[in-house]
MIMIPA-718626 format. One record per residue (C-alpha): y, x, z. Coordinates in pm, whole numbers, plus 50000, padded with zeros to 5 digits. Example, Ala and Ser with C-alpha at 12.3 -4.5 7.8 and 13.67 -1.06 7.14 Angstrom:
REM MIMIPA-718626
495505123050780;498945136750714;
END
This chain:
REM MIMIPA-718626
854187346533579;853687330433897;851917344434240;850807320434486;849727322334866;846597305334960;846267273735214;847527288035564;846647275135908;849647255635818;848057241435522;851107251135305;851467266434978;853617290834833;854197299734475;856987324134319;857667321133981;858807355033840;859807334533476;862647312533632;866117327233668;866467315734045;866317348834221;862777350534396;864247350734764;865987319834724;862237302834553;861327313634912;863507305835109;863567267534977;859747263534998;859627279135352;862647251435469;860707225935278;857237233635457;859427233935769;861257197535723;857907183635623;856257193635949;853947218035779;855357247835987;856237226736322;858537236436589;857297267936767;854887282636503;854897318036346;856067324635975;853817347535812;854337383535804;856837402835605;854337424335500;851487394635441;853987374735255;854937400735058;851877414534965;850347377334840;853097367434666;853967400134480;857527409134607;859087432434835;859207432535185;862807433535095;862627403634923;860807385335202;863127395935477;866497382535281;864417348135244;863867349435627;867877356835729;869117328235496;866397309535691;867487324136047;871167316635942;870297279535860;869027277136215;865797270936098;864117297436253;864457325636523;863767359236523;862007374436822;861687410936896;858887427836858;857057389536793;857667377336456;859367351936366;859257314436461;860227278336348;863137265236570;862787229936730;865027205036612;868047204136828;869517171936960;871407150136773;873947126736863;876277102036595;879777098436794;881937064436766;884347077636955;885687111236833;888207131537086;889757170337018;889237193337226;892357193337414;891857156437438;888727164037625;889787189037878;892947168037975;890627139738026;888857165838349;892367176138430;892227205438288;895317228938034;893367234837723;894457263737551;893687281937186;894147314937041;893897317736635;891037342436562;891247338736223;892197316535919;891027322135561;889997304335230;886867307535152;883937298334952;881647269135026;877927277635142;874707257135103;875347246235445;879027237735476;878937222335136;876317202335240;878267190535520;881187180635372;879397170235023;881147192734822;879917215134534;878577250234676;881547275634590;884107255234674;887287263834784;887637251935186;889707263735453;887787275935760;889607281636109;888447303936393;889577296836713;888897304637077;889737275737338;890347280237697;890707253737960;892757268138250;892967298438074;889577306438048;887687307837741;885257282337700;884737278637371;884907292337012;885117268636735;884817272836377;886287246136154;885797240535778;888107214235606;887227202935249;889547213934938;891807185834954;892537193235308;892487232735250;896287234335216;896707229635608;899837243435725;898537272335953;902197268836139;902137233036191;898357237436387;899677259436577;902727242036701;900807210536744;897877227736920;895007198836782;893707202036405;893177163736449;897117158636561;897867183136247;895497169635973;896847132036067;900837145236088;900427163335714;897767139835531;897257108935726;893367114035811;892137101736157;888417113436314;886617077836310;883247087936426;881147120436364;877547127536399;876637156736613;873867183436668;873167201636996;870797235937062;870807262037351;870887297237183;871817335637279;875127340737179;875807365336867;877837396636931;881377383736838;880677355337029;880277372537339;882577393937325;884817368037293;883897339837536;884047375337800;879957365237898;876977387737919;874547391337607;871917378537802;874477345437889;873187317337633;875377295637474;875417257037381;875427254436975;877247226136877;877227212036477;879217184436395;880687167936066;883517142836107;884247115535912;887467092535835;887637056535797;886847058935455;883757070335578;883967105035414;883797133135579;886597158835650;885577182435871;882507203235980;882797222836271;880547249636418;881157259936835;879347278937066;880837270837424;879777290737688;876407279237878;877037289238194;880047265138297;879067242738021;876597216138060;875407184937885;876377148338120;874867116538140;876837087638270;874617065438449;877627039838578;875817018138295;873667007038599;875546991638724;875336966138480;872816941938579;872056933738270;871396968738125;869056977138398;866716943438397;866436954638051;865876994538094;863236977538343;861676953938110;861466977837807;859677006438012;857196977838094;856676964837743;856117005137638;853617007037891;851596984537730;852496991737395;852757024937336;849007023737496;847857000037328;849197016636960;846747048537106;843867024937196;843507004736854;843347031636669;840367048936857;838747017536865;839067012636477;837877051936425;835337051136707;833657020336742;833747006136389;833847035936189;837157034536002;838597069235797;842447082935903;843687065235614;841717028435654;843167028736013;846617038235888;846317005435574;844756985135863;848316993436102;850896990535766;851146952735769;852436949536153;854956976736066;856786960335794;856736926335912;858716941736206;861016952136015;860776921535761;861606900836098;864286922036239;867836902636045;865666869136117;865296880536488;868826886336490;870166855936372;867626837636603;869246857336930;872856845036799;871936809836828;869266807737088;870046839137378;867706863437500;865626844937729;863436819237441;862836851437188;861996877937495;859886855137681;857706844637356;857756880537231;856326890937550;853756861637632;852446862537254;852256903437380;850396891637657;848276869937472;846986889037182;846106921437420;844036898837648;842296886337291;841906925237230;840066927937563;837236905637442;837096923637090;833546943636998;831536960636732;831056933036548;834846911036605;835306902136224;838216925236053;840366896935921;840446887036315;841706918736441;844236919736128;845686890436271;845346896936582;847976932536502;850256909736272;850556886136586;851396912236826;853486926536582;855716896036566;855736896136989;857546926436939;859796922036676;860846890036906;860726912037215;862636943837157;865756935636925;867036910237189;866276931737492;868146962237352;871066939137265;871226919637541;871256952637778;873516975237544;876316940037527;877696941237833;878676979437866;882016989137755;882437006337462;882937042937625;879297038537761;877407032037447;876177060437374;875267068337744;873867032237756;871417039837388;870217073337533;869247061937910;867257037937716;865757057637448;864727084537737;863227061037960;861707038737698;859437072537621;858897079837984;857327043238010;855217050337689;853977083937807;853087064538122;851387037737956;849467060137697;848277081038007;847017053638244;845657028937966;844247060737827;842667070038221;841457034738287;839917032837931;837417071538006;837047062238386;835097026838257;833397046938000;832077075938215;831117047738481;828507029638228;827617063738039;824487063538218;823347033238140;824147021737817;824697040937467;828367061037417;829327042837154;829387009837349;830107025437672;833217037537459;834206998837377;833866984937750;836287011437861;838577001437599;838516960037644;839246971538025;842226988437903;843136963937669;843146940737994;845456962738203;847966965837921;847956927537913;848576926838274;851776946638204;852646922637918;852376895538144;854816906738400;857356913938119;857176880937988;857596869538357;860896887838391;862406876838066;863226848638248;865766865538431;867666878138121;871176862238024;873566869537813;876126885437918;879356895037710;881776928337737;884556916137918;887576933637909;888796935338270;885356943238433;885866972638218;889536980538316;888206976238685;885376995838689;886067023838885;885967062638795;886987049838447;888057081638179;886407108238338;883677121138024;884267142037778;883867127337445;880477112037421;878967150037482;878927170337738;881127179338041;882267210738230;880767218938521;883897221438753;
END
């Protein structure tokens, strides 16, 4: 016998079925974290009631309120007194290439790490941890609490799990060696090779509090990461919660002083302003003026996305012979080009035109954007990767958001200015071939700067030179000092 909750706001179903031997709070508790992953409950939403779940689908409120712990322990959701309870946002998430302990890390500030062993016990694999590691749930793992202190104040309390072929750690040799990398390398010959990362600010739970010596009301930074060898499995999965209020997230922005990487940054927060506008605009203009459905508009945009990344390995091979400047400075004139053609576009512009039309400026960015990033990630040493790739990714979206939001202005300011005069729906297309025009303004100047671009390889005494060298932690975050 199954019960089943009609559509929410959510547009979700739910459906326990009372037959099947999995217990009915964990048939909840995976359909709620599926709806969640597929954006059907997004970030910031309410989960149903105990009560209202409960009474639609038949169960407990018992029931319900195990489902919603399991969910509240896979940091999924939140729990908010006297509220309800609420779908998390999905934390930040970093992959590392360059993976340092923590003692590492606090020498590199100057700082005398420290640890005390909470705790060290065998224990059985979760969803979560097993997961991590890719391991069978149940298995047998070692997991090591530990507070760490730099200067001899805590800072930090980590919670290691190490697979079962690493579980036989010797707890003495840790401790004498002070580093679980140091240890697991001395005893089995594994060394961290990169690690991918997750990042969330969250209140700290009562042992961790108490520990770390901070107020309830202090939050804490949540750190997730899983660590993998050279054989590319991984070996370690480590949960820490380091105290938020001398611990803070750092950006090094030495990468500009790379010439290079910021004539890039530059040109790429141009190009987004006229793309990312332009990827708003087409699609109102297919809806709006020539009537297409959600899904026609979405068929009519699928070609331009896969020959982009059809064209990437050919784009690549292309920069390796050629340089930046002949790929960039087509990408962005045939950019240029195909939005001025847009600004002449009308109700009755044959579709086949417009088709090509996308698959053409399509191919301007396929040209445009896999030698820019390269040529302004190249010369940056490798320490500054990852602050290189997020400076870029950040202000790449600030340039859209800027772009969407004047294109998007300059498009209803045309409009309103002829409402008067002539009918909405063409009123509607004049703003949007004036748009269509600015963005190929922008377009234009990018193709104009291209010129500038040169390639430029890492070179390893600029790097040795370049002053204030060694002082980040990791590829993560920093202590405010």
């Amino acid at each position: 016998m199954s019960w089943a909750v009609p559509a929410a706001p959510a547009d979700f179903d739910l459906g326990i079925d009372k037959d099947l031997p999995t217990p009915a709070y964990l048939q909840l508790t995976e359909q709620l974290a599926v709806a969640i992953d597929r954006g059907q409950l997004t970030a910031g939403s309410a989960l149903p009631s105990e009560r209202g779940l409960a009474s639609s689908l038949g169960l407990s409120r018992m029931t319900v309120r195990r489902a919603f712990e399991r969910l509240v322990d896979a940091g999924l959701v939140e729990q908010r007194q006297g509220s309800g309870t609420y779908v998390k946002g999905q934390p930040l998430e970093q992959f590392i290439d360059r993976v340092l302990g923590f003692g590492d890390e606090a020498r590199s500030l100057g700082l005398e790490p420290g640890t005390r062993m909470v705790e060290t016990q065998h224990v059985r694999a979760d969803e979560t941890v097993a997961a991590a590691l890719k391991v069978a749930v149940g298995s047998r793992i070692l997991r090591i609490n530990r507070l760490r202190t730099a200067d001899g104040e805590p800072l930090a309390i980590q919670e290691a799990h190490l697979p079962p072929h690493l579980a036989g750690l010797s707890i003495d040799l840790l401790e004498r060696e002070g580093s679980l990398y140091r240890s697991l390398e001395a005893q089995f010959g594994v060394r961290p090779v990169r690690a991918r990362q997750t990042i969330s600010a969250r209140m700290p739970s009562r042992p961790e509090w108490r520990l770390l010596g901070i107020g309830r009301e202090v939050p804490v930074l949540g750190l997730e990461r899983t660590t993998y060898g050279a054989d590319e499995v991984p070996f370690e999965y480590v949960r820490s919660a380091y105290r938020g209020d001398i611990y803070r997230m750092a950006l090094d922005l030495r990468v500009f002083r790379f010439p290079m990487f910021s004539l890039s940054v530059g040109l790429f927060m141009i190009a987004m302003m006229a793309l990312f506008g332009t990827l708003i605009l087409l699609p109102m203009y297919l809806q709006n003026v020539r009537g297409f459905t959600a899904l026609q508009t979405g068929l009519f945009l699928l070609p331009g996305g896969v020959l982009m990344g059809v064209a990437a390995p050919f784009v690549g091979r292309l920069f390796d012979r050629n340089g930046p400047v002949p790929l960039t400075t087509i990408g962005a004139s045939l950019i240029a080009l195909i939005l001025w053609r847009f600004s002449t576009i009308g109700a009755e512009t044959p579709v086949p035109l417009l088709l090509g039309y996308h698959l053409l400026l399509s191919s301007g960015m396929a040209l445009l954007f896999t030698p820019l990033m390269t040529t302004g990630m190249n010369p940056l040493p490798r320490r500054l990767y990852s602050h290189g790739s997020a400076v870029m990714s950040t202000l790449q979206q600030v340039g859209g958001a800027i772009g969407v939001a004047l294109l998007v202005t300059v498009m209803t300011s045309r409009a309103a200015s002829l409402g008067a005069t002539v009918a909405p729906g063409l009123a509607q297309a004049a703003g949007l071939r004036t748009a269509f025009g600015v963005g190929a303004v922008f377009a234009l100047a990018a193709a104009l700067l291209t010129l500038l671009l040169r390639r430029v390889e890492p070179d390893e005494g600029e790097r040795a030179a370049e002053p204030g060298a060694a002082r980040e932690v990791g590829e993560r975050a920093v202590p405010a000092h």
